[in-house]
C-alpha positions in Angstrom: 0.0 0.0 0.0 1.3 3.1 -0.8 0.1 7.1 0.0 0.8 10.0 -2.5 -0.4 13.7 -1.6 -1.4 15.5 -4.9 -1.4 19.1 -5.6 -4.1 21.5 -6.2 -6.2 20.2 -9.7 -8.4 23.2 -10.6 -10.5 21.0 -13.1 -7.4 19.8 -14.8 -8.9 16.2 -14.9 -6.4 15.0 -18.4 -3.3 16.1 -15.8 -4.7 13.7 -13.1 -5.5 10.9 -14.6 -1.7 11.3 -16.5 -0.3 11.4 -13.1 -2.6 8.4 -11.1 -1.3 6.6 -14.3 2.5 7.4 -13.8 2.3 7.0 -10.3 0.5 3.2 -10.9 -2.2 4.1 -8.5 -3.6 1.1 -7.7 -7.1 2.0 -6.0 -7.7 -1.6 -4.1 -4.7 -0.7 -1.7 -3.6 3.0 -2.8 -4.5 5.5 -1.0 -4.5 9.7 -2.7 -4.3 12.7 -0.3 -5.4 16.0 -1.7 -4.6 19.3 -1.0 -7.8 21.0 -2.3 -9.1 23.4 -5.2 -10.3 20.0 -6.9 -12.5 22.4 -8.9 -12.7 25.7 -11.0 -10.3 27.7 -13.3 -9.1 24.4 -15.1 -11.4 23.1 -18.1 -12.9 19.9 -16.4 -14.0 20.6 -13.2 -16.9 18.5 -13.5 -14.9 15.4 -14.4 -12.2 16.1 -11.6 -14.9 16.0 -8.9 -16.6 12.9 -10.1 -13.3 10.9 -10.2 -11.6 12.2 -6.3 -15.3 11.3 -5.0 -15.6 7.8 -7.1 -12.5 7.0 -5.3 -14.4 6.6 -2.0 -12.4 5.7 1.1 -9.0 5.5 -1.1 -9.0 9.9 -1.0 -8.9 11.6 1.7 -9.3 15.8 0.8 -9.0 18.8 2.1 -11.2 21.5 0.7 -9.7 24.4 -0.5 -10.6 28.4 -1.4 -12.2 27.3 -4.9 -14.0 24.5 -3.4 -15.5 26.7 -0.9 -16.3 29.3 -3.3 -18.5 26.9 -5.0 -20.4 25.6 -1.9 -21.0 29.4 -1.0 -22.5 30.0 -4.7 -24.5 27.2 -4.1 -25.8 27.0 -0.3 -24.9 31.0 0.0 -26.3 32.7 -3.1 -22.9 34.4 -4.3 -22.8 35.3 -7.8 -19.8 33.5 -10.0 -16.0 35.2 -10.5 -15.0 36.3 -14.1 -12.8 33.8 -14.1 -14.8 31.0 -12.6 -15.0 28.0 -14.7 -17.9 25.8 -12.8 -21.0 26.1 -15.2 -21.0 22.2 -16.2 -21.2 21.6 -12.4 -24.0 23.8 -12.0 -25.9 21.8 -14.9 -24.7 18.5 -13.4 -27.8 16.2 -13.1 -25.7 15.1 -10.2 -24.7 18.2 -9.0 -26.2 17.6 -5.4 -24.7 14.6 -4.7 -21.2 15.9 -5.6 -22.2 19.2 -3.2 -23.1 16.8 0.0 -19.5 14.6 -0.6 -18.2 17.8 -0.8 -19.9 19.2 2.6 -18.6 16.0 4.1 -14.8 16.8 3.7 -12.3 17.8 6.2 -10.0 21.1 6.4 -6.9 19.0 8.0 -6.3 15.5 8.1 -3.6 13.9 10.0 -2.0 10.7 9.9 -0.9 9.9 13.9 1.9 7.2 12.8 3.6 9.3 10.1 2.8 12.6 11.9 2.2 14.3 8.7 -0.8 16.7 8.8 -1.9 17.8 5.4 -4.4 21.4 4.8 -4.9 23.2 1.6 -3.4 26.9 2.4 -1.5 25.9 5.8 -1.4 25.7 9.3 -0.6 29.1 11.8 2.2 28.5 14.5 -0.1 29.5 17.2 -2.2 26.5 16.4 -0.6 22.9 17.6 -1.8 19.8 16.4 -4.5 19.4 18.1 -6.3 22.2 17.9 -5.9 22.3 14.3 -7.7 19.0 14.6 -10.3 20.6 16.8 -10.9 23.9 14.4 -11.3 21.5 11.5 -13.8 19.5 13.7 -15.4 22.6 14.4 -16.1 23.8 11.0 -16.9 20.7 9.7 -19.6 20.5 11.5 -20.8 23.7 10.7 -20.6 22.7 7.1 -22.7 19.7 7.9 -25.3 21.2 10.1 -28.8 23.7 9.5 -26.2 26.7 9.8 -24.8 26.5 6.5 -26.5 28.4 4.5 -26.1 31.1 7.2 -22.3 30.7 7.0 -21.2 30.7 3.5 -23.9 34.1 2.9 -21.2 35.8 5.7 -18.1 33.4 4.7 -16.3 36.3 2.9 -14.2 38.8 4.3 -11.0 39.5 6.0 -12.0 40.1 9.6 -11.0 39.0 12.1 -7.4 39.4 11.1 -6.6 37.1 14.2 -7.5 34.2 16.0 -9.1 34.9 19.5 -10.4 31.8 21.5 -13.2 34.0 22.5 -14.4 34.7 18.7 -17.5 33.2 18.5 -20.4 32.3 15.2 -19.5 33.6 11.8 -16.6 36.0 12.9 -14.8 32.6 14.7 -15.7 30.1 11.6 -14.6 32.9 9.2 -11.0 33.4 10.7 -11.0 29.6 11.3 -11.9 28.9 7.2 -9.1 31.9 6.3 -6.9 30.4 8.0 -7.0 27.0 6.4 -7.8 27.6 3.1 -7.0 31.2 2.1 -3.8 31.9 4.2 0.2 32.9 2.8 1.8 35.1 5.2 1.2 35.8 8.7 3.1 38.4 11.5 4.3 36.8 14.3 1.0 37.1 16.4 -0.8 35.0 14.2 -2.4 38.0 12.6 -3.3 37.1 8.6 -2.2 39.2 5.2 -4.8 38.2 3.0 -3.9 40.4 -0.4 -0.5 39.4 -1.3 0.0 36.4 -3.2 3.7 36.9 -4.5 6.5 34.2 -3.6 7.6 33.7 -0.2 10.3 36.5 -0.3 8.2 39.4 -1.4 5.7 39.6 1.4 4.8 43.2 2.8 6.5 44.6 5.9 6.3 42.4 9.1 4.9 39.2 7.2 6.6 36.4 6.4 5.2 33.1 5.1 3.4 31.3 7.7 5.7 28.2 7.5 8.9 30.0 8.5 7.6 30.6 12.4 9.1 27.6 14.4 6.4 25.5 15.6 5.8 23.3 18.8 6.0 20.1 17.3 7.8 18.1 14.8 5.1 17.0 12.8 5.4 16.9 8.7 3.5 19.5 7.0 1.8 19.5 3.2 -0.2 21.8 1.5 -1.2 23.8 -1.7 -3.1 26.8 -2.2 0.5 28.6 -3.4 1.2 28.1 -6.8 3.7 31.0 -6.9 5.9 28.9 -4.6 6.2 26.1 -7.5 6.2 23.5 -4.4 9.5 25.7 -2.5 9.1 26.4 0.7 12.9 26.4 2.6 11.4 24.6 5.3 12.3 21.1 6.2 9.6 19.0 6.9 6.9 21.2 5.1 5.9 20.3 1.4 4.2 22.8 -0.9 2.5 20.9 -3.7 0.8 23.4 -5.7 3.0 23.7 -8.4 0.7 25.4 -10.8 -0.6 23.0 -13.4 -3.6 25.2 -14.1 -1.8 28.2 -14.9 1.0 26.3 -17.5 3.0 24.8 -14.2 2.7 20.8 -13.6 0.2 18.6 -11.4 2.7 16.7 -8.5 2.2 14.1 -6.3 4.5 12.9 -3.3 4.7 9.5 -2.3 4.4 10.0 1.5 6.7 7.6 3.1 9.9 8.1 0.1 9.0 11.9 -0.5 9.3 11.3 -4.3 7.6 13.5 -6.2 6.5 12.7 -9.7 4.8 15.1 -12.1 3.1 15.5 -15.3 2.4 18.6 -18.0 -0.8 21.0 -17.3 -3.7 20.3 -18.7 -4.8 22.8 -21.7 
């Protein structure tokens, strides 16, 4: 049995199925971690989705920005981005089905024997283990519950800057979802600097990315969400894996126990 993390898809199902191939995914004992953005900006979103959730208990996903954005369209009433290339899941005669797997997915998953915790834009240094664990509990639940609706109409927005324990309702599950899947650089207080989305050494003044704070733990660390990076972070023991296949870049996996990584081209 083997475990590969994949980078972020954006609908660029050809690139995927080029990679499961390369990589020999078996799906009776294989198992595929992914990072998030499954969906949108890439030409087959649709597709993507189908396959990751066909896979049943061989994927285990994060959700990511994109994917959010289109459970908020849905379940929140936004309108669509100019750039937003989800109209064939809209039509989908199985479009609700593939909403409800989707409400059903985590924000961090974590593999106790490895220690490798995987999250689609990253994890701050004020938060150990565990209460990343609990945060992604926390919304989860909110995704799966009558509140909803009532959370992705309010999910945008960049306050709170910071984490409080005292936050509570939409301001606490908005930090909590920024956090995990919008996040890049942070100041030393945990406080979040949502506009920039250069590389890691062109952050504004008193930001850095969030991965170069020391943390209280050892554990591994993989996540997407910065395709500027092309998978660099500096950092031992943390493993970007968007390396931009939807913008002319390359679709990655890692296996999780060699940390090979294998890649294919983008998709068109």
């Amino acid at each position: 049995m083997s475990d590969y993390a994949i980078g972020d898809i954006h609908g660029c199902y050809d690139s995927l199925r080029a990679l499961m191939d390369r990589i020999r995914f078996r799906p009776d004992c294989d198992r595929l971690w992914f990072v998030g953005d499954i969906i949108n900006r890439g030409p087959q979103s649709l597709e993507s989705l189908r396959l990751v959730r066909s896979l049943r208990d061989n994927a285990l996903v994060t959700l990511g920005n994109h994917d959010m954005h289109f459970l908020a369209m849905v379940l929140g009433g936004h309108s669509p981005r100019r750039k937003d290339t989800l109209d064939e899941l809209f039509q989908a005669p199985d479009r609700h089905q593939l909403v409800d797997w989707l409400l059903q997915q985590s924000f961090a998953v974590y593999d106790g024997e490895r220690d490798v915790l995987m999250v689609h834009a990253g994890v701050p240094h004020i938060w150990s283990v565990p209460q990343t664990l609990d945060r992604s509990r926390e919304l989860e639940s909110v995704l799966q519950s009558n509140s909803a609706p009532a959370f992705f109409r309010e999910m945008y927005g960049n306050e709170p800057e910071r984490w409080s324990e005292g936050l509570e309702g939409i301001d606490r599950w908005r930090v909590i979802t920024n956090y995990f899947t919008r996040m890049r650089f942070l100041a030393s207080d945990g406080t979040l600097e949502l506009a920039s989305k250069e590389g890691a050494n062109e952050g504004p003044v008193g930001f850095v990315p969030w991965f170069q704070y020391p943390r209280p733990d050892n554990t591994e660390l993989i996540f997407g969400h910065w395709a500027s990076l092309e998978g660099w972070t500096n950092t031992p023991g943390v493993y970007g894996l968007d390396t931009g296949c939807v913008y002319g870049g390359s679709l990655t996996a890692m296996n999780l126990d060699t940390k090979e990584l294998t890649r294919v081209e983008p998709c068109d």
